[in-house]
C-alpha positions, 0 to 999 in steps of 0.5 A, spaced: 783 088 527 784 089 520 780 093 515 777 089 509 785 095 507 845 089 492 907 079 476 907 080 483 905 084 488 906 086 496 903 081 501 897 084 504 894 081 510 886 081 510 881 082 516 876 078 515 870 076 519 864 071 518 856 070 518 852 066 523 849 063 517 855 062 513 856 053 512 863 051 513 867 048 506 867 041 508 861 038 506 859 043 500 854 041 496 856 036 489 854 040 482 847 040 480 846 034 474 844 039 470 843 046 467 838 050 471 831 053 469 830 060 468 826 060 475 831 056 478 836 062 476 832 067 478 831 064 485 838 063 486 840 069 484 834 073 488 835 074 496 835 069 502 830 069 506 836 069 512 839 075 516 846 075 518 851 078 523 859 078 523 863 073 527 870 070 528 873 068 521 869 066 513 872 063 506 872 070 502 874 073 496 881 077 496 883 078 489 884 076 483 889 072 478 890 080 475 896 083 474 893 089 476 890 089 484 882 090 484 876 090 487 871 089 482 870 082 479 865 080 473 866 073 469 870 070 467 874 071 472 878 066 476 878 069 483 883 068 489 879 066 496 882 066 503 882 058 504 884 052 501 885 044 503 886 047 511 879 048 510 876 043 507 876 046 500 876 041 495 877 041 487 869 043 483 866 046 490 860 050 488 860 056 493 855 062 493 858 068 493 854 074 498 855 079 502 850 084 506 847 089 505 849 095 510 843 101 508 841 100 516 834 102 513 830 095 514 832 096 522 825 099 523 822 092 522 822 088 527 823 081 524 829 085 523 831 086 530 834 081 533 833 079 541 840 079 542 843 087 540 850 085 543 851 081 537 850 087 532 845 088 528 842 082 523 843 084 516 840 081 509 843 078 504 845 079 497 847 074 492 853 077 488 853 068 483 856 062 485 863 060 484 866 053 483 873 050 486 879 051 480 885 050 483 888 049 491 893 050 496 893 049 503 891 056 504 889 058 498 884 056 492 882 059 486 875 059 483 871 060 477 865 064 476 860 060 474 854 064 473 854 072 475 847 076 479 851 082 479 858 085 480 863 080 485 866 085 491 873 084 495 871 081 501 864 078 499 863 071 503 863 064 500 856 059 502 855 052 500 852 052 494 845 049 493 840 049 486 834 051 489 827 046 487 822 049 485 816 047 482 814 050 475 807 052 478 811 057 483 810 062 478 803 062 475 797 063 478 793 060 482 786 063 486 784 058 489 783 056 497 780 060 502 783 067 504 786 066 512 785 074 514 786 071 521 795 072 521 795 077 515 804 077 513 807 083 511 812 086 505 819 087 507 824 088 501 826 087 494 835 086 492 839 091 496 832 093 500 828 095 494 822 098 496 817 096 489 816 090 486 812 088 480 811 082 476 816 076 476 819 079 481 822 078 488 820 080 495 822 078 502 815 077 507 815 078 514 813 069 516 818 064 515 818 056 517 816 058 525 810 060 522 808 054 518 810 057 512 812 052 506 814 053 500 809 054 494 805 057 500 800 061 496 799 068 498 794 074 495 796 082 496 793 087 499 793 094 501 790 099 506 789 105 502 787 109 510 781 112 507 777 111 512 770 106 511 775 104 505 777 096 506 783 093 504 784 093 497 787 087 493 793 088 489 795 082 487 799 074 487 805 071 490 808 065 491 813 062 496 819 060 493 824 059 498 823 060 506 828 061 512 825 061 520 823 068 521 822 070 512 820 068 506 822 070 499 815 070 494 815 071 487 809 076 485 805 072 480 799 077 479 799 085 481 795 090 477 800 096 481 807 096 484 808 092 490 810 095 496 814 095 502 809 094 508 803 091 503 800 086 506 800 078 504 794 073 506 796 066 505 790 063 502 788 055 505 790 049 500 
């Protein structure tokens, strides 16, 4: 029970491999019809409520149109990924471009863990921006950038991408419904496990669509100070933006100090 508490050159061959998650290039979502709002980049650009592992094979950037060989990538960039009509890659394509995260300090949590440790450890996710088909060859393709969250590496995964929907009243506030103190979630991650999070920012919970949890979900923030007598204490509000079977991402809403890994959150009942 609770207490109230991130010219030519040589040929190279590139090693590469896939994520379970990871959707296959045909099929690929059209472009949106329109520009996205600044929520809607906001969540596109924070991190999915998804774990991943490596497999066989997966679209990947391998370079650059550069004259000079680099690993670093930013926009504008036309960027060279190692698939193309052989994989059903088509001209004006949207892709995600991601990557895990590999600190290892997430491991103690056991959302994070997974049933089947032969097939490695599941990872979060970072979204490095989206990209969109330019150019094609049967086994090659070229892409543009079409919005940058952060830097492109070498290596860094294609996902099919989808504008998020999300409704504007994801990011006000909202007290009302009664506290369900009955399955209590918990605070996981920021981007790149960060640890703290304030207003307007992201972090990854501890419930996802196995548990019932849906998007504009609302959930208060509390915090068990471990002072004997003392309940929990009140540290905000959060909204779910986007869920995945075992997480969801919020948005914090409301806090009157950081947000932390370990909080916990209390979804409040429609």
């Amino acid at each position: 029970m609770l207490r109230s508490h991130r010219s030519h050159t040589p040929r190279v061959v590139v090693m590469t491999f896939v994520l379970t998650l990871v959707v296959s290039a045909a099929g690929s979502a059209p472009a949106p019809e329109g520009p996205l709002t600044a929520l809607q980049l906001a969540v596109a650009c924070a991190p999915p409520p998804v774990l991943v592992r490596p497999s066989a094979t997966a679209l990947r950037i391998v370079g650059s149109e550069d004259a000079v060989a680099r690993s670093l990538f930013g926009n504008p960039e036309r960027l060279v990924v190692n698939g193309g009509t052989e994989q059903g890659m088509e001209m004006g394509q949207q892709f995600f471009v991601r990557r895990p995260v590999r600190t290892g300090s997430s491991a103690g949590y056991p959302v994070m863990q997974s049933p089947d440790k032969s097939k490695g450890p599941a990872l979060l996710v970072r979204t490095s921006g989206w990209v969109r088909v330019v150019g094609l060859h049967e086994t090659t393709a070229i892409v543009s950038v079409d919005h940058l969250c952060g830097e492109i590496l070498k290596d860094d995964y294609l996902e099919r991408f989808e504008a998020p929907i999300v409704a504007e009243q994801a990011a006000s506030v909202d007290t009302s419904g009664e506290l369900d103190f009955t399955s209590p979630a918990r605070v996981l991650f920021g981007e790149e496990e960060r640890r703290s999070a304030g207003i307007g920012d992201f972090m990854l919970i501890d419930r996802g669509t196995d548990e019932g949890v849906v998007p504009g979900a609302r959930f208060a923030i509390y915090r068990d100070l471990h002072v004997s007598g003392v309940p929990l204490t009140p540290i905000g509000e959060a909204t779910v933006v986007s869920t995945g079977p075992r997480m969801a991402l919020v948005r914090i809403n409301q806090a009157r100090d950081a947000v932390y890994s370990g909080d916990y959150v209390v979804q409040r009942k429609p």
